[in-house]
C-alpha positions as CSV (number, residue, x, y, z in Angstrom):
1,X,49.6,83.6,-104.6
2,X,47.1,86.3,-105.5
3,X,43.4,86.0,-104.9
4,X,42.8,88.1,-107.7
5,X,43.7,85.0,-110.5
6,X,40.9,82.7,-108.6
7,X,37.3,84.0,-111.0
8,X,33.7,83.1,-110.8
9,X,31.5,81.2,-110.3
10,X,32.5,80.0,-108.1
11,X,31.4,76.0,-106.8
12,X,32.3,75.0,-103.4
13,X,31.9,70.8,-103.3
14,X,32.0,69.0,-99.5
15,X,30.7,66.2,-98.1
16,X,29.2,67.4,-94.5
17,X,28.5,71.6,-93.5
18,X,30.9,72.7,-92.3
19,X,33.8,71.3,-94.1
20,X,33.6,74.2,-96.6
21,X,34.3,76.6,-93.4
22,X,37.4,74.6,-92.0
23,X,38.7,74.3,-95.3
24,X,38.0,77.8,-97.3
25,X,35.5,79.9,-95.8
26,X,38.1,82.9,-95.7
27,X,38.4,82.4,-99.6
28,X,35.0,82.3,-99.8
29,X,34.4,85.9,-98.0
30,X,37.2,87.2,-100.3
31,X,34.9,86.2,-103.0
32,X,31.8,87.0,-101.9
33,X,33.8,90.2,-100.7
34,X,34.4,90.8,-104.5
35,X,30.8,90.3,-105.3
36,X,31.6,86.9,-107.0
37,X,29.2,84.4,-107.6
38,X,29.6,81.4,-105.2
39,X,27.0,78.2,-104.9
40,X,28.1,75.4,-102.1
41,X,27.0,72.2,-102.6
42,X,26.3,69.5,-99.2
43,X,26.8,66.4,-100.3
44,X,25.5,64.6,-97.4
45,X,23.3,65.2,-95.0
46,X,25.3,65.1,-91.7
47,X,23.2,62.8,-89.7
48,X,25.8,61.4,-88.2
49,X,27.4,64.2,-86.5
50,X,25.5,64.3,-83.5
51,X,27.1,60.4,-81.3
52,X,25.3,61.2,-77.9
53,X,22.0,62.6,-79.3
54,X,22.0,65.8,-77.8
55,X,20.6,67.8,-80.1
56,X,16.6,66.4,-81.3
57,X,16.7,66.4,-85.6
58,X,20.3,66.8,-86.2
59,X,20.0,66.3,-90.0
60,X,18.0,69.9,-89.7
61,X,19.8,71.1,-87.0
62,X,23.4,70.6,-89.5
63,X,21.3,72.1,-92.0
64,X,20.3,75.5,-90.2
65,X,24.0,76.0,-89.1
66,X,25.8,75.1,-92.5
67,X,23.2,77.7,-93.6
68,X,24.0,80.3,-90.8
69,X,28.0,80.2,-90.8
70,X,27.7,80.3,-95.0
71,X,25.4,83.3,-94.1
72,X,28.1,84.6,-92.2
73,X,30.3,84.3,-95.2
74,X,27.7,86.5,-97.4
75,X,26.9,82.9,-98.8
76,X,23.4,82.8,-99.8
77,X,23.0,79.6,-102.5
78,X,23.9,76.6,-100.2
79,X,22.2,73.0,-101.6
80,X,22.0,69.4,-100.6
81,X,22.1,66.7,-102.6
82,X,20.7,64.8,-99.4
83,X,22.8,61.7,-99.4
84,X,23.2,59.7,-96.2
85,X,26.1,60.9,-94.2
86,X,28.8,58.2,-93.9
87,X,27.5,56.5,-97.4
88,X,28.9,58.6,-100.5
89,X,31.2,56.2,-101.4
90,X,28.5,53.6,-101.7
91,X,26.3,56.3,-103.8
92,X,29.3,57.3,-106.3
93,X,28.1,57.0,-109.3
94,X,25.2,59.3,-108.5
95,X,27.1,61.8,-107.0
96,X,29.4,62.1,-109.9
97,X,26.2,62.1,-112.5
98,X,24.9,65.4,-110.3
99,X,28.2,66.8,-109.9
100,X,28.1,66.4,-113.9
101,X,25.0,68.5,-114.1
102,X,26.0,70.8,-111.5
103,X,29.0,71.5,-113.5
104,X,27.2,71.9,-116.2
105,X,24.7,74.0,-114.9
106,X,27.3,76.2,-113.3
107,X,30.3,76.4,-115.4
108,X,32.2,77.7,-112.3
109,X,35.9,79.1,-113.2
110,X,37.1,78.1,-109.6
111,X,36.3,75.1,-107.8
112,X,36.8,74.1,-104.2
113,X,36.8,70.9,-102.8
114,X,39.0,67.9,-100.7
115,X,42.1,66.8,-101.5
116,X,42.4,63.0,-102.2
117,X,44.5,62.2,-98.4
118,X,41.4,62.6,-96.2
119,X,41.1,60.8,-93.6
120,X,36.9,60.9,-94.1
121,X,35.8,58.4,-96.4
122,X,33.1,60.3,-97.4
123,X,36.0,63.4,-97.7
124,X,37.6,61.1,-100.3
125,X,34.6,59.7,-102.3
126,X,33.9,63.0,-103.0
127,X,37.2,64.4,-104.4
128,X,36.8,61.0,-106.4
129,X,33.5,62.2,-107.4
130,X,34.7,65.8,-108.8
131,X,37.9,63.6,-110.9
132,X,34.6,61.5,-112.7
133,X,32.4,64.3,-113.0
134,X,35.7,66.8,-114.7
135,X,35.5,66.0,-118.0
136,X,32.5,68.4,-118.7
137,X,34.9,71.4,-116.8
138,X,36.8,74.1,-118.9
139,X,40.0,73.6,-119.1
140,X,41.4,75.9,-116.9
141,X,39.4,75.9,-114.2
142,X,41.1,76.3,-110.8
143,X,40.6,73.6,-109.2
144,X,41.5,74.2,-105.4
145,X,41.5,71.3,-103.3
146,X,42.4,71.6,-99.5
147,X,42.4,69.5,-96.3
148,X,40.1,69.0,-93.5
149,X,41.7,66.3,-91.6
150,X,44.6,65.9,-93.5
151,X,47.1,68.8,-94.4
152,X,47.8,69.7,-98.5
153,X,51.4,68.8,-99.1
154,X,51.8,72.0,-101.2
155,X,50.5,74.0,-103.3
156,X,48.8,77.8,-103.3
157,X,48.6,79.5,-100.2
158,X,46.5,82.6,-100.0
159,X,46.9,85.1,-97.2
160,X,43.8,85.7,-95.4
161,X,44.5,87.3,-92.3
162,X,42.3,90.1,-92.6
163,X,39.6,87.3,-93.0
164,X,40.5,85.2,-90.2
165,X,37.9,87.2,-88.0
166,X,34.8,86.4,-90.3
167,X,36.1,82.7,-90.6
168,X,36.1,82.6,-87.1
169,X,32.9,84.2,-86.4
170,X,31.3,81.6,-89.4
171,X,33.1,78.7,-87.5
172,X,31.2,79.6,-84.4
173,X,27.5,78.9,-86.0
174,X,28.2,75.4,-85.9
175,X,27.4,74.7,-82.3
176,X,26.5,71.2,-82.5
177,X,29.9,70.0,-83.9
178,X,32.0,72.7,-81.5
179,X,30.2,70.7,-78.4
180,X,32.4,67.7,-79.6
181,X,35.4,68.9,-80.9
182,X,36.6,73.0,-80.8
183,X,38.0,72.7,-84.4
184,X,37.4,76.4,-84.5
185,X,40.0,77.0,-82.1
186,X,42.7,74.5,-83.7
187,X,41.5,75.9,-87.2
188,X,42.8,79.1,-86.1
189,X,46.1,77.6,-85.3
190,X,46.2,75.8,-88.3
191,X,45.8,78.3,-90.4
192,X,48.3,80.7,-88.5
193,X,51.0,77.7,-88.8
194,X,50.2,77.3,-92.7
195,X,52.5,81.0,-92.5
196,X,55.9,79.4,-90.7
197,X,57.6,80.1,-93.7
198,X,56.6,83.2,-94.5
199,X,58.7,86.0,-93.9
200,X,56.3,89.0,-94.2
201,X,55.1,89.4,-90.7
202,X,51.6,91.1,-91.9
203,X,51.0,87.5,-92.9
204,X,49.6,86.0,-90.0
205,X,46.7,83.0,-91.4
206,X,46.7,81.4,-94.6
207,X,44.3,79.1,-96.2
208,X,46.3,76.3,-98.6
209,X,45.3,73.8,-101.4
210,X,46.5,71.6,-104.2
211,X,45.8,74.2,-107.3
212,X,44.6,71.8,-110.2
213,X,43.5,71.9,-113.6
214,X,40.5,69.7,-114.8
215,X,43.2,67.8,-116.9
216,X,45.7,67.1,-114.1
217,X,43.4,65.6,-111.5
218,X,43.0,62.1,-112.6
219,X,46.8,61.5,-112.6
220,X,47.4,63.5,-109.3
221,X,44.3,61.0,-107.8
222,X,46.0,57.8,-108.6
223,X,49.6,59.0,-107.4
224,X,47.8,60.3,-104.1
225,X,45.6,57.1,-103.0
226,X,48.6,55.1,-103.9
227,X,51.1,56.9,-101.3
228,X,48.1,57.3,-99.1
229,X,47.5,53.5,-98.7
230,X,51.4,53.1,-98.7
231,X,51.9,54.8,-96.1
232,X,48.3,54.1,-94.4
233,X,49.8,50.0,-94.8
234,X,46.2,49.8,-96.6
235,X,45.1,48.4,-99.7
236,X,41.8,48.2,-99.0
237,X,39.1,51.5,-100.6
């Protein structure tokens, strides 16, 4: 699909830094590329992402490198709403009221977030808290929702492979999470196999989400959670 149809501003909604990079960071370079407006919102404040305490105040730590790879990006406006990490889905209705002013304050064209499948329950409160807080959105905002542990089952893919370098390079910033896991490397891998399909061999990486409307989401939530749990043999939230 062409980049060109995705307009500012631009509001990029995850749940931990670093998730906006995995998912969308070569989108977001595009835009910021085209001199769009882009704010990023951390939900959380990652405390948990550092199991064997390795690396002193890892709340801050999180912080400075979320700030640093969205730096990377050209990102500049980056905020917290500070919620415990691993708690959004207790703290729901407060995310959705903020993500209600945010909106508000914003009125962003193009939204990115999580698709409703992650495996992260804080991944999914949040997608759940974008559906409650849509109803003050334009109607035709794009809302772009793509996986971080979980893969989109379709949707709009957007070559970036002349962006993959600067994702990379953004990727890297986030030392403390690469010392447990090198998602930078399978990101890369991910993104290349995203192009199996595609027959133009100048199309090497591509970044793909579920391409909503405001109107849509609440519908395609439901059907999602309910195959999700099917198959997941889960009932349970």
């Amino acid at each position: 699909m062409p980049k060109e149809a995705v307009e500012p501003p631009v509001l990029v909604i995850v749940a931990h830094p670093d998730d906006e990079v995995i998912g969308c960071g070569a989108m977001l370079a595009w835009h910021r590329h085209q001199g769009h407006a882009v704010t990023v919102i951390h939900v959380t404040d990652g405390g948990q992402g550092d199991p064997e305490g390795k690396f002193g105040d890892i709340r801050e730590r999180r912080c400075q490198e979320g700030r640093e790879a969205l730096r990377r990006l050209g990102v500049e406006d980056v905020r917290s709403l500070g919620i415990a990490d691993g708690t959004v889905p207790e703290n729901l209705d407060e995310v959705s009221t903020r993500l209600r002013d945010l909106f508000g304050e914003i009125q962003p064209r193009a939204i990115y977030s999580f698709f409703f499948t992650e495996a992260h329950r804080d991944h999914r409160a949040v997608s759940r808290s974008v559906v409650e807080a849509s109803d003050v959105l334009v109607a035709d905002c794009r809302v772009l929702l793509f996986g971080v542990n979980q893969v989109v089952c379709g949707g709009s893919m957007f070559d970036v492979t002349e962006l993959m370098a600067q994702k990379q390079h953004a990727l890297a910033a986030f030392e403390s999470q690469l010392y447990y896991n090198d998602f930078a490397l399978k990101i890369l891998h991910r993104d290349h196999a995203a192009t199996v399909n595609v027959e133009d061999s100048a199309v090497q990486h591509a970044e793909l989400f579920a391409d909503l409307r405001p109107g849509e989401l609440a519908q395609v939530c439901g059907d999602a959670e309910k195959l999700y749990r099917y198959l997941l043999r889960d009932a349970q939230p």
